[in-house]
N, C-alpha and C positions, 0 to 999 in steps of 0.2 A: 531570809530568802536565799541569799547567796549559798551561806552551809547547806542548806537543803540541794540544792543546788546541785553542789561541790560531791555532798554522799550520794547521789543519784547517778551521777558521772561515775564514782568509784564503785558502786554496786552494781553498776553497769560495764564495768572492765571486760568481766567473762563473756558477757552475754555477747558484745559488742564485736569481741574478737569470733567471734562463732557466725555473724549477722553481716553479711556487705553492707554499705552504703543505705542508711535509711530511705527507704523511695518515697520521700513527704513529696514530691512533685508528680508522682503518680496517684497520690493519695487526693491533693488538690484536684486533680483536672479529674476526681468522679462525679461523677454529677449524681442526685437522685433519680432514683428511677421516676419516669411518669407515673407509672402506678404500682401499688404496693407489692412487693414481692417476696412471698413465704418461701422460709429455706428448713429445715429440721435437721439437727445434728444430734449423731448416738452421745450417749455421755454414759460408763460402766454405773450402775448400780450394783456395790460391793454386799448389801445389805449389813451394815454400817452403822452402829447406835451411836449417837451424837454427832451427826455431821445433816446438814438441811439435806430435803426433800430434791433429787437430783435434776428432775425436770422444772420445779419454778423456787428461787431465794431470791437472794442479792445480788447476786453475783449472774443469775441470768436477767435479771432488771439491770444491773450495770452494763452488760453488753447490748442491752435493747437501748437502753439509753443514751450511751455513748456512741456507739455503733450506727443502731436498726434505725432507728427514729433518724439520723442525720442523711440516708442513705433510703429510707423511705424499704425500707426493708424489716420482715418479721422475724426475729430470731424464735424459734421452734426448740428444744429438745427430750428427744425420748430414751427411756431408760434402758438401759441394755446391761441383763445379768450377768455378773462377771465373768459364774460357774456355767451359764448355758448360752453364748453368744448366738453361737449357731441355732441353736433352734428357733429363739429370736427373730432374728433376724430372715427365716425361711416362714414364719409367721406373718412376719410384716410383708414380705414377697407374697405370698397366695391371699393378703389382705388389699393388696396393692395401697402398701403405705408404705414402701421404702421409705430411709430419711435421704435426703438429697445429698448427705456424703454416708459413706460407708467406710468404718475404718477398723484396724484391727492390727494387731503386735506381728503376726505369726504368716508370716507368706502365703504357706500352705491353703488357709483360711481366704483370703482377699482373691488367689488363684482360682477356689474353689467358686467362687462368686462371680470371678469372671466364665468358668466354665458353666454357671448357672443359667446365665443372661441375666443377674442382675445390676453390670454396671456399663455404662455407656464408654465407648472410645473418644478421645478428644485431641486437637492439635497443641501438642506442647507449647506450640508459638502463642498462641491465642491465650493460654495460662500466664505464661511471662509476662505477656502482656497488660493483667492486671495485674497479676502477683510478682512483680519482679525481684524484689528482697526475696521472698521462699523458693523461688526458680533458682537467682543465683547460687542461693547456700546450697542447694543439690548440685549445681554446678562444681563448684567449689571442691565438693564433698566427694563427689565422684560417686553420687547417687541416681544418675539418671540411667545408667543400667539394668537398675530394678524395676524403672516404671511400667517397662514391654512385657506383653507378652505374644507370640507369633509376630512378631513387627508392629503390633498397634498399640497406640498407647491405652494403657488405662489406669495409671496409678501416677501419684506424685508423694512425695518422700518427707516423714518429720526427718529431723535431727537429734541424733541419739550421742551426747558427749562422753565419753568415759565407755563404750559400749564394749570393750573387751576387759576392762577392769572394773567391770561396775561394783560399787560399793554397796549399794541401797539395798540388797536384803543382807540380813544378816542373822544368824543364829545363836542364841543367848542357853548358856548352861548353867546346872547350878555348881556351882566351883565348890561353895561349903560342903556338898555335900561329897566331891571329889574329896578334897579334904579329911574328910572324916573316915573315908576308906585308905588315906597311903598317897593320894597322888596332890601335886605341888603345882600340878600344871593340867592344862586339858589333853585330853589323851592324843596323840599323833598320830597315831596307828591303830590299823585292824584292832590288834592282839591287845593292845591297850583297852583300845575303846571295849572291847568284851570283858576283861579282865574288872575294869571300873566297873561295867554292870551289872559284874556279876557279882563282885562284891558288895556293891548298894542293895543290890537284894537280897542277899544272905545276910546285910547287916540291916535287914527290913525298913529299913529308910523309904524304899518303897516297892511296892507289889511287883509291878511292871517298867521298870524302867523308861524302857523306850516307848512306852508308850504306843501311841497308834493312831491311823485316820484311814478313811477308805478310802480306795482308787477311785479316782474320776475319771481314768484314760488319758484324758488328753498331756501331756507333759508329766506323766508319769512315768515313773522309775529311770529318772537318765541314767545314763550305763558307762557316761565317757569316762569315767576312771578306771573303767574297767577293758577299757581297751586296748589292743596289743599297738606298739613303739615298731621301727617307724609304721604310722598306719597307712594302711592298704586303701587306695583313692577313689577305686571303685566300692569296695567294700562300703568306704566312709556316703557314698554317694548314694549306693542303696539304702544302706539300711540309718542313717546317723540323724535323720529328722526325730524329732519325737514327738511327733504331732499324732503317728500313728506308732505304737510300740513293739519295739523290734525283736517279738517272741521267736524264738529260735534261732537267734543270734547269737554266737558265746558272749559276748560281753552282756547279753540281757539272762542268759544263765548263769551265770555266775554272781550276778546279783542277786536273782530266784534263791539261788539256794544258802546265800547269807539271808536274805530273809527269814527262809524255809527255817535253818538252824536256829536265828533268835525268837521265832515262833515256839519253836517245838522247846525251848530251853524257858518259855515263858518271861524271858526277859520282856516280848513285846505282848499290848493286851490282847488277850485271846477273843475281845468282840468288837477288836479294831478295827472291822468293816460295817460297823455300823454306827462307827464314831465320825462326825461329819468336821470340818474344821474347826467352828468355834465348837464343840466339845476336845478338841486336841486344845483348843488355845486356854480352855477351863482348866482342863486338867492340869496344865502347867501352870495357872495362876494358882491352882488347888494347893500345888504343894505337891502333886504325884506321880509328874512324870520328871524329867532328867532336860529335856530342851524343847524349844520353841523356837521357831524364825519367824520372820516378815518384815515388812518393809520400813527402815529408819525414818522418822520426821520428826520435826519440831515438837507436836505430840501425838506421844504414843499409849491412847489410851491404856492397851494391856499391858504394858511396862508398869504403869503408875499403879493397876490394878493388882498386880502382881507384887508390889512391894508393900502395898496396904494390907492383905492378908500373908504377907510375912517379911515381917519389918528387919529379922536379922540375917536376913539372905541374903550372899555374895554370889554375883552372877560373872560370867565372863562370857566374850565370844569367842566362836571356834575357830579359832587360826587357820590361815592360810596352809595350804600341803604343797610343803616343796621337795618332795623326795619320793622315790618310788617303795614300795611297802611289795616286796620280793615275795613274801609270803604267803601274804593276802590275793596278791596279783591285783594289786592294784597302783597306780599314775597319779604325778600332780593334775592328769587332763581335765579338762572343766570346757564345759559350753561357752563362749559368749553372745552374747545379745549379738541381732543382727546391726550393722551396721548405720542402718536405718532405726527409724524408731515408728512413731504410725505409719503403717502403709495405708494413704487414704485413696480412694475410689468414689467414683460417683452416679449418682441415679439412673438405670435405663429410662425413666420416669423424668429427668430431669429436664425442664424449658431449658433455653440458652440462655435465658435470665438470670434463674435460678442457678445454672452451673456460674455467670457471673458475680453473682450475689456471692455465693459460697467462697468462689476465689477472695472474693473481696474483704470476706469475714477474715479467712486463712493471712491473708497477710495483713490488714490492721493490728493482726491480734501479734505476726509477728514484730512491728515495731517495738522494739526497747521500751518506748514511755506506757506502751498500753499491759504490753507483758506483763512489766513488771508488776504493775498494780494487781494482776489477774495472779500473777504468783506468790506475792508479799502483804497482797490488802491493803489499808488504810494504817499511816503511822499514829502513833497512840494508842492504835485499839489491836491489830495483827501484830506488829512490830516499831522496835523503837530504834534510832540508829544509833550505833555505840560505833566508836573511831572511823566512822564515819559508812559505814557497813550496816545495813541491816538483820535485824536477831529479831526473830520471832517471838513472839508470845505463848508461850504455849500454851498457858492456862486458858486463854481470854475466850469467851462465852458473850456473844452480844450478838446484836444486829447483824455484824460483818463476819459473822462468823463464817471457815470454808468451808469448802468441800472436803474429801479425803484428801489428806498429803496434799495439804496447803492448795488446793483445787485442781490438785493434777487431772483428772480425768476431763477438764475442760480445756486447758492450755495444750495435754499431750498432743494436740492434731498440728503443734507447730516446733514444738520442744521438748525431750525428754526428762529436763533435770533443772531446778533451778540454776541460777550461775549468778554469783556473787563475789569474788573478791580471788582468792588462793585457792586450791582444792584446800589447803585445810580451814579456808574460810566457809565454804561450802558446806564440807561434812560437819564442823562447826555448829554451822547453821541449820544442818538436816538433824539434829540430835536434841533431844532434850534435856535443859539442864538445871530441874527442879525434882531431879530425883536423889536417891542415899547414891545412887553413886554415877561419876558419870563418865561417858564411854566414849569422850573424843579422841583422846591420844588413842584411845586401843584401835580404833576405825580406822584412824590417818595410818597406823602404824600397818593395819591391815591392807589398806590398799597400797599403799609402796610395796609389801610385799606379792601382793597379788599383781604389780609392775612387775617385776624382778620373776616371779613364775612367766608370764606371757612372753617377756622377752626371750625365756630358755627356752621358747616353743612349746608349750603346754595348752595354750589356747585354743579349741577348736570350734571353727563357724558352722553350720551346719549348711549344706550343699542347697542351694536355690537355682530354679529351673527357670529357662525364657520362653518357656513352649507349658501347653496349655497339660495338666496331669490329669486326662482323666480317668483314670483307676484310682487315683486318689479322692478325687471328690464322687465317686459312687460306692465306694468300699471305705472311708474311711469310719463315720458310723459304728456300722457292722463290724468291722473291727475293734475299733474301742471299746463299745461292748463287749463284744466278746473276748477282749482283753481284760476287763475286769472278770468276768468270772473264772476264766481258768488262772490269772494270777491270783485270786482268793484260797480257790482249790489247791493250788502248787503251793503255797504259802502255808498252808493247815496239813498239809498230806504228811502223813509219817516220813523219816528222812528218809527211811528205804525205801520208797517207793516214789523218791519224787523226781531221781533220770528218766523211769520207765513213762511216770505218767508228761514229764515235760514232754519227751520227745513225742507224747499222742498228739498232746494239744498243740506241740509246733508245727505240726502234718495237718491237725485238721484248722488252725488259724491259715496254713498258706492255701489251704483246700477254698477258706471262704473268700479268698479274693486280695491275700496277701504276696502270693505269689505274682499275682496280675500287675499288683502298685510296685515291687522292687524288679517286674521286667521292664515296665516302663521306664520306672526309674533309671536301670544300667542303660536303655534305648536312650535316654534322654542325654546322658554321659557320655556314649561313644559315639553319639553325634555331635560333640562339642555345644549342648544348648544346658551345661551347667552350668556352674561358678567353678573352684578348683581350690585345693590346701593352699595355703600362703607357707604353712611349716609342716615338713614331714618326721624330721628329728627331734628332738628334744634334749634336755640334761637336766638331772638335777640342781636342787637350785638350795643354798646355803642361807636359813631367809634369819642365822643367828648372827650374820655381817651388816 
């Protein structure tokens, strides 16, 4: 009992330093409610082979049973598609079945719901009140800025750790076959990266290299590399969301037309708009395209599927960019994660029971002893403790088996990232390591480097408002759409004709209602109700030291 003990305390280092004061005396003095009370929480359905049923497992019987049952309270969850949040959730509004939190990654989105009427305002005191651990750590964080919007409350704030260096996606190449063209290392550059492709295809290794997937709009095509040094803060403030795509933007031109080129040079597949994600993620398991991303854990089924249909494949990841590519016109700059991590919101639907209930959930689940169990599962079967640290299991298929990413879609309403020991215990522990080959040192070694970019000033947040956008949430839609079809067109169009036809479709995108969302937006800026650059300079960055 004691070692068990002893590793619990130590796999609890990170979490703990992130977590104020456990409130076990707020926890004590809850009482059951008199009568039972139903709460319902989104939970993403990724559609996702081999992970339980998102709405009812084990894992939501362990929170009814530790939880709901002691508290006389129902825990509910509904499933929320990853690729269609919004429409979801505007479904469940004209069903009048809101869930009693509403939560979501992307500001824009939780703004736009506040501009709906689907979330109730609430007094932050009366929050603290049950939830005092998840109050403090925004305290702390310096997160209760984001909760407002026109002066009322309506949001309170996960905790997002690493959110400007995050590691957790990551992009996997095939290096052998780098290799067999000339090159020793992954390409660094523009002129490289094309260079490799083009030689993979003329040495028919494969058809189309780069492959393809179709736009979905929403967080498509970021352009931050592509943007001019120091950047311009209105500029960045209009147009740098990508929640709605910044067609007629040079930095979103200049990407169009790197597309437009490896389109028309057939490097990419010419019916890549009808290729949906898992056929991108096939096709690299196939053997026929050059890379794939997505998100590191413990296991990753397409990894291990990927080495099973070609066992003598060397894979690498794509190094960090710490140098500017003068040629290309393009920057180390890179997005990061908002500061925050769920923004959650709550029911216009909601009793004050039910808004209690919910708090009440949000912070149990913050406690350290309950987390963890909700992030690492049951030892022996999820994980086993080695020097005193938790390692996950990766293979393990049973009863306890989790959700996606070790159950992330059900913890994220309090934390973003597991936290276990070092960051290099961490990434460690977020990686698999029952494959041919394995990719801890190159991660650790990736994020230090992606440290050393952020600190040169390469990092850029994107601008968030404290006033309510609405030309955003009436034109966002319609835009996205319509950003898919004229980036399809501009991506197929002969080269010579794709300045003429860009600049149509940039006149007639700002015609349907884009012009409207970046006048508000600069209205919203030079009335000081934005956020602001923390770095306007930058330098390159030596990431061989």
């Amino acid at each position: 009992m004691t070692r068990k003990i002893l590793a619990l305390v130590l796999a609890s280092l990170m979490l703990l330093a992130l977590i104020p004061a456990a409130s076990a005396e707020t926890a004590a003095q809850w009482e059951p409610f008199a009568e039972n009370v139903s709460i319902t929480i989104p939970v993403y359905d990724r559609g996702q082979a081999g992970v339980p049923n998102v709405e009812s497992n084990t894992w939501t019987q362990w929170i009814q049973e530790n939880f709901g049952n002691k508290y006389n309270i129902t825990v509910n969850y509904v499933a929320i598609p990853r690729t269609d949040v919004m429409t979801k959730y505007s479904l469940l509004a004209a069903g009048e079945q809101l869930p009693t939190v509403l939560m979501e990654y992307d500001y824009p989105k939780v703004t736009q719901w506040a501009a709906d009427g689907y979330l109730t305002t609430f007094n932050m005191d009366d929050f603290a009140a049950v939830a005092p651990t998840y109050y403090q750590r925004m305290v702390d964080n310096n997160q209760l800025t984001y909760t407002q919007i026109n002066g009322e409350t309506y949001f309170v704030a996960a905790y997002r750790p690493y959110y400007d260096t995050s590691y957790t996606f990551q992009s996997f190449v095939r290096m052998d076959w780098l290799k067999q063209v000339g090159y020793d290392h992954v390409p660094a550059t523009q002129a490289e990266y094309l260079d490799a492709m083009r030689k993979i295809k003329e040495a028919g290794i494969a058809e189309h290299p780069c492959g393809g997937v179709m736009i979905t709009g929403v967080g498509s095509d970021q352009n931050y590399s592509y943007r001019e040094w120091p950047l311009n803060e209105e500029e960045w403030a209009k147009y740098g969301d990508y929640n709605i795509p910044s067609l007629g933007w040079t930095p979103n031109y200049k990407l169009l037309k790197y597309e437009n080129m490896k389109y028309n040079e057939g490097l990419t597949n010419p019916e890549y708009y009808l290729l949906s994600g898992e056929d991108d993620k096939s096709a690299f398991i196939n053997g026929e395209t050059y890379q794939y991303g997505g998100y590191i854990s413990a296991a990753m089924d397409w990894l291990t599927a990927f080495y099973e249909a070609n066992p003598d494949a060397e894979l690498a990841i794509v190094p960090v960019n710490g140098k500017v590519d003068a040629e290309a016109g393009t920057t180390p700059g890179y997005r990061t994660d908002n500061p925050f991590g769920m923004m959650v919101g709550f029911s216009k639907d909601a009793t004050p029971d039910q808004l209690k209930a919910a708090w009440m959930y949000m912070e149990w689940l913050t406690q350290p002893e309950n987390l963890f169990t909700f992030q690492w599962g049951f030892e022996g079967d999820n994980f086993n403790y080695v020097d005193g640290l938790p390692v996950s299991v990766s293979d393990y298929k049973g009863e306890h088996t989790m959700g996606f990413n070790n159950n992330k879609d059900y913890w994220c309403i309090t934390l973003e990232a597991r936290q276990a020991g070092t960051i290099e215990d961490v990434i460690s522990n977020n990686l698999p390591h029952d494959l041919p080959q394995d990719f801890t040192q190159d991660v650790i070694g990736w994020y230090y480097d992606k440290c050393k970019v952020r600190d040169a000033g390469w990092a850029i947040a994107n601008a968030l408002y404290s006033v309510s956008m609405e030309a955003e949430a009436e034109y966002q839609t319609t835009l996205v759409n319509l950003y898919k079809e004229y980036r399809d067109k501009l991506t197929m169009c002969p080269a010579d004709q794709f300045d003429a036809l860009y600049q149509e479709y940039a006149q007639a995108y700002l015609d349907a209602g884009y012009q409207e969302v970046i006048d508000e937006r600069a209205a919203a800026y030079a009335a000081g109700n934005s956020t602001h650059l923390l770095n306007q300079t930058a330098e390159e960055v030596d990431l061989s030291k």
